[in-house]
C-alpha positions as CSV (number, residue, x, y, z in Angstrom):
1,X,152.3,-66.9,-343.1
2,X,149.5,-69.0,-344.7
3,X,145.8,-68.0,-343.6
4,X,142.8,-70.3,-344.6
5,X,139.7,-68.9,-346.3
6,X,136.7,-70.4,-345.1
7,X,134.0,-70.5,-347.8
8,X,132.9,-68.8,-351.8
9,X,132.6,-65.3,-350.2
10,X,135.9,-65.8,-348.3
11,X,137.8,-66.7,-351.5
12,X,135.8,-63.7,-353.4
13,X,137.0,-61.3,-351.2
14,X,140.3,-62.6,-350.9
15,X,140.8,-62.5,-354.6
16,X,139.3,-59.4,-355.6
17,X,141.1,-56.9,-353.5
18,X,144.4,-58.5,-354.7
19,X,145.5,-61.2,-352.0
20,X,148.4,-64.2,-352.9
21,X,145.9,-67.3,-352.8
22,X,148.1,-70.3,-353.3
23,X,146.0,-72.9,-353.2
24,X,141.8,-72.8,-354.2
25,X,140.2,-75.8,-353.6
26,X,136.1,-76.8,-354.4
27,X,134.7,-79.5,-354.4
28,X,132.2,-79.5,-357.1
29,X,134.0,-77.2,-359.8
30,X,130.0,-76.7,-361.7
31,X,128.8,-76.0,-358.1
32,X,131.5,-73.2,-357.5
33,X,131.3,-71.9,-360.9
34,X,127.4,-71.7,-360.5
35,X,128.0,-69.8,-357.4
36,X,131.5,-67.6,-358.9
37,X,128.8,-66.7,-362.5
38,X,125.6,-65.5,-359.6
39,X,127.6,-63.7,-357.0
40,X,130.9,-62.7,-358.8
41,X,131.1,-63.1,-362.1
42,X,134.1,-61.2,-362.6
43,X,136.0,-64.1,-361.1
44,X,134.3,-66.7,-363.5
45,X,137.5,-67.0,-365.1
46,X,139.8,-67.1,-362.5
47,X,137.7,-70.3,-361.0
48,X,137.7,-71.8,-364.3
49,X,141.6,-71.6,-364.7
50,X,142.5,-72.3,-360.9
51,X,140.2,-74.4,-359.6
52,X,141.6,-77.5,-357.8
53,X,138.2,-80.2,-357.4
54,X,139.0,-82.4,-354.2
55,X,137.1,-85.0,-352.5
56,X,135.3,-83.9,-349.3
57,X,138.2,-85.3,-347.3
58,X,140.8,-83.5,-349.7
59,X,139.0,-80.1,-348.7
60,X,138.7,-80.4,-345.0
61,X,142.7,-81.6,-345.4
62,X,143.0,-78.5,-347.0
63,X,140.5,-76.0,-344.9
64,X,140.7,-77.8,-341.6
65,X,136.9,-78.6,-342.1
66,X,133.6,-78.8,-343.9
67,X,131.6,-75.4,-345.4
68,X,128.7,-75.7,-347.4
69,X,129.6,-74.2,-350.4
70,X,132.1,-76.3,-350.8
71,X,134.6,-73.4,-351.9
72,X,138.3,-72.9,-349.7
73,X,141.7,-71.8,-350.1
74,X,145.2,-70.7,-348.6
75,X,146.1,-67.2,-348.9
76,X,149.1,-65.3,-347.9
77,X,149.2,-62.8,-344.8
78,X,149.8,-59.7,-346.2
79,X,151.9,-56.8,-344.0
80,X,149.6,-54.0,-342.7
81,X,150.8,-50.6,-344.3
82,X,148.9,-47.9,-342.5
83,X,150.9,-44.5,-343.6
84,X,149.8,-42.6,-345.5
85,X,145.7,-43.1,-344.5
86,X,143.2,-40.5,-346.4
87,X,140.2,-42.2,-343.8
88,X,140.2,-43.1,-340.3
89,X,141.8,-46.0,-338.3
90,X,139.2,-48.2,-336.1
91,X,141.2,-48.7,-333.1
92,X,139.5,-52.0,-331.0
93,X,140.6,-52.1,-327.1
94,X,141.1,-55.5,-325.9
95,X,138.2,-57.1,-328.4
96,X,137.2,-60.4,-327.1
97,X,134.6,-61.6,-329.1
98,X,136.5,-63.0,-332.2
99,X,133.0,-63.0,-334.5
100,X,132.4,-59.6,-333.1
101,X,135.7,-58.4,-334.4
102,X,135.7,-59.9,-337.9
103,X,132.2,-58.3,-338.5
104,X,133.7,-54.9,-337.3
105,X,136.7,-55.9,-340.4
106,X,133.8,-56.5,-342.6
107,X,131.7,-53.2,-341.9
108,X,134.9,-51.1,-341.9
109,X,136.4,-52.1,-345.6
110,X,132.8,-51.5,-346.4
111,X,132.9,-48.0,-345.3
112,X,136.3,-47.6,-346.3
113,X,138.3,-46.8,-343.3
114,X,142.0,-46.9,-343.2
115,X,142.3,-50.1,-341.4
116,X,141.8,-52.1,-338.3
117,X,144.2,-52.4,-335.6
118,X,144.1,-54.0,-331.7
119,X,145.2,-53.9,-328.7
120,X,145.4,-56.9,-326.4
121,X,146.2,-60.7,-326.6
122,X,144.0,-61.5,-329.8
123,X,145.4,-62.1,-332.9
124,X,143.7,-60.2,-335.5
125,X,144.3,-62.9,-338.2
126,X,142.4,-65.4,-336.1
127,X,140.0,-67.8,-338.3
128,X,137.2,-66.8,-336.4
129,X,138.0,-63.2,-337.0
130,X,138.5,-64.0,-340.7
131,X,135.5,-66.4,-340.7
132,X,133.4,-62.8,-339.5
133,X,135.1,-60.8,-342.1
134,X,134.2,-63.1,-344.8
135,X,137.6,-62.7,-346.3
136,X,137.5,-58.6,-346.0
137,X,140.6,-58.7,-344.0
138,X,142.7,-58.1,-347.6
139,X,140.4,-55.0,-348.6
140,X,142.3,-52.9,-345.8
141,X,145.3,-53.1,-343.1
142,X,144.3,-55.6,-340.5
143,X,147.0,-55.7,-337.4
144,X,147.8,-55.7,-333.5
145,X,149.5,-52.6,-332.0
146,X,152.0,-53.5,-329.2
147,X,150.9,-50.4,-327.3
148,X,149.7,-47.2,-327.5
149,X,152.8,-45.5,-327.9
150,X,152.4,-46.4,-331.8
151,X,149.8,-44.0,-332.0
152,X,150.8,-40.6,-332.8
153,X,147.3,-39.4,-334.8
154,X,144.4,-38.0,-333.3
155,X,142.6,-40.4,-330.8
156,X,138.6,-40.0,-330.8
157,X,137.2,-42.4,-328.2
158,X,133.8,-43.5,-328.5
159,X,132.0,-43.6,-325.1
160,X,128.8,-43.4,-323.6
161,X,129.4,-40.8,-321.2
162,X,131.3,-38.3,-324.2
163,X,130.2,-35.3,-326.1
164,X,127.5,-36.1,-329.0
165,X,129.0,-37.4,-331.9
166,X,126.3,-34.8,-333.7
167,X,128.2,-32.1,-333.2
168,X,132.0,-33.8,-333.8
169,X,133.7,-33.5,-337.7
170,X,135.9,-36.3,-337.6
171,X,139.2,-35.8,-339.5
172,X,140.1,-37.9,-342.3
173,X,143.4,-39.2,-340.3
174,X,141.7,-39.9,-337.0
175,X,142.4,-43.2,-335.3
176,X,138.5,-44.0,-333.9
177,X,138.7,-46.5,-329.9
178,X,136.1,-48.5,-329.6
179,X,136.0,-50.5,-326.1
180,X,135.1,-54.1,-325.4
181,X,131.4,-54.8,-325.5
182,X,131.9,-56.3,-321.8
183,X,134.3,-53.6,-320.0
184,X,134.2,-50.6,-322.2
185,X,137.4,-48.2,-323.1
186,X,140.6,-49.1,-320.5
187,X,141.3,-46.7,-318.8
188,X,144.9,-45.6,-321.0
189,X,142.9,-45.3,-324.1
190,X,140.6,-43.4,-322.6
191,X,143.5,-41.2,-321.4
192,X,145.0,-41.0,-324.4
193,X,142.0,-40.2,-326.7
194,X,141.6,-36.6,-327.3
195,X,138.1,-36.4,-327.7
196,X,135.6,-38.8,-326.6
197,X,132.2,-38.8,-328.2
198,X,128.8,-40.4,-327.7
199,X,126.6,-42.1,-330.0
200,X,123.0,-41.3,-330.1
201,X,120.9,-43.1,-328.5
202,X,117.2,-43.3,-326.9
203,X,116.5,-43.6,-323.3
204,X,116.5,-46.6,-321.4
205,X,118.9,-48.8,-324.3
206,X,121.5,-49.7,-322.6
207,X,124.1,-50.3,-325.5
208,X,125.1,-50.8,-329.2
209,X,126.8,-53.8,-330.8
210,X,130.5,-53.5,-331.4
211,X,129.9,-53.9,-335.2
212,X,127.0,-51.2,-334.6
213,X,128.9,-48.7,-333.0
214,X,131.8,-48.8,-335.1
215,X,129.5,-48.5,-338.4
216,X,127.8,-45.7,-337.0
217,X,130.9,-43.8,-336.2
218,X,132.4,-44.4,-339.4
219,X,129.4,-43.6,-341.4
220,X,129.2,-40.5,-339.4
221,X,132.8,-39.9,-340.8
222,X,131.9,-40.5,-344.9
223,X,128.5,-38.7,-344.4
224,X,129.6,-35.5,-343.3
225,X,133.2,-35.8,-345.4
226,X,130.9,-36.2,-348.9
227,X,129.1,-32.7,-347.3
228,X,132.1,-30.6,-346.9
């Protein structure tokens, strides 16, 4: 299945961390080589030798519409491999907000966790979701569970009502639930999860952003693993 990137840093991402991009379209080849020599000149070349220049209708015939740095492509969906993880699994419950969810693909291939997965009716491959990621959905597994019986790993829920993340090591294989910014954990993950945990946070704030929480808790993870 063919997935569209959306933009230069889309198309950077895409292509560093190894993805099949079939087609790449720009529509002022100086213009994308300007921006390829600032922000990623390690793929200088590569634009040089597969650069396809279009007209502004080729390229929204191509990306479905318009972006201003003129840069798109097709890529190939890759299949999410998760065995064999040496960092944790962000597990979202029922995400609904689809630029919410790509930023939470972005921060965690930043961090290096072992992947993303979802439960619910979303597809994780949305192009809003990969529109948030900015193309980071090929620097780690990105799929949909179809249930919680997949998950056989450690479950650490994140919650406001759990035991302080402070005082939580969180093991290199744990899968990390993260509830909807609207309703919170269902009620079968948090059943499931083996430990929920709380993030720190001052009186009288009432929440964290999805991206926020997630980045904290896997931050959390990489600080304390680099001090053991």
């Amino acid at each position: 299945m063919r997935v569209v990137l959306e933009g230069f840093h889309a198309v950077k991402h895409a292509l560093r961390f190894g993805a099949v991009v079939g087609r790449l379209v720009v529509v002022d080849l100086e213009g994308a080589l300007g921006l390829a020599r600032s922000h990623a000149p390690d793929l200088v070349d590569l634009f040089e030798a597969r650069a396809e220049v279009v007209g502004a209708a080729g390229f929204v015939e191509v990306v479905g519409r318009s972006h201003p740095t003129g840069v798109g492509g097709l890529a190939e969906r890759p299949a999410a491999v998760f065995g064999g993880r040496t960092a944790p699994l962000v597990l979202l419950d029922n995400p609904r907000n689809l630029g919410n969810f790509g930023a939470v693909i972005r921060v965690a291939a930043g961090l290096g966790a072992g992947g993303v997965v979802s439960l619910g009716d979303v597809d994780p491959w949305h192009p809003n979701v990969l529109r948030g990621s900015a193309g980071l959905h090929f620097a780690l597994p990105v799929g949909r569970l179809g249930g919680l019986g997949e998950v056989e790993e450690t479950v650490i829920a994140f919650d406001a009502g759990g035991r302080e993340l402070r005082d939580v090591r969180i093991p290199d294989d744990a899968v990390l639930a993260f509830g909807s910014e609207r309703h919170g954990l269902s009620d079968a993950v948090r059943e499931r999860a083996d430990l929920v945990v709380s993030l720190p946070m001052r009186p009288k704030v009432s929440s964290y952003n999805l991206t926020t929480s997630v980045a904290m808790g896997l931050y959390h993870w990489e600080l304390f693993r680099r001090a053991s």
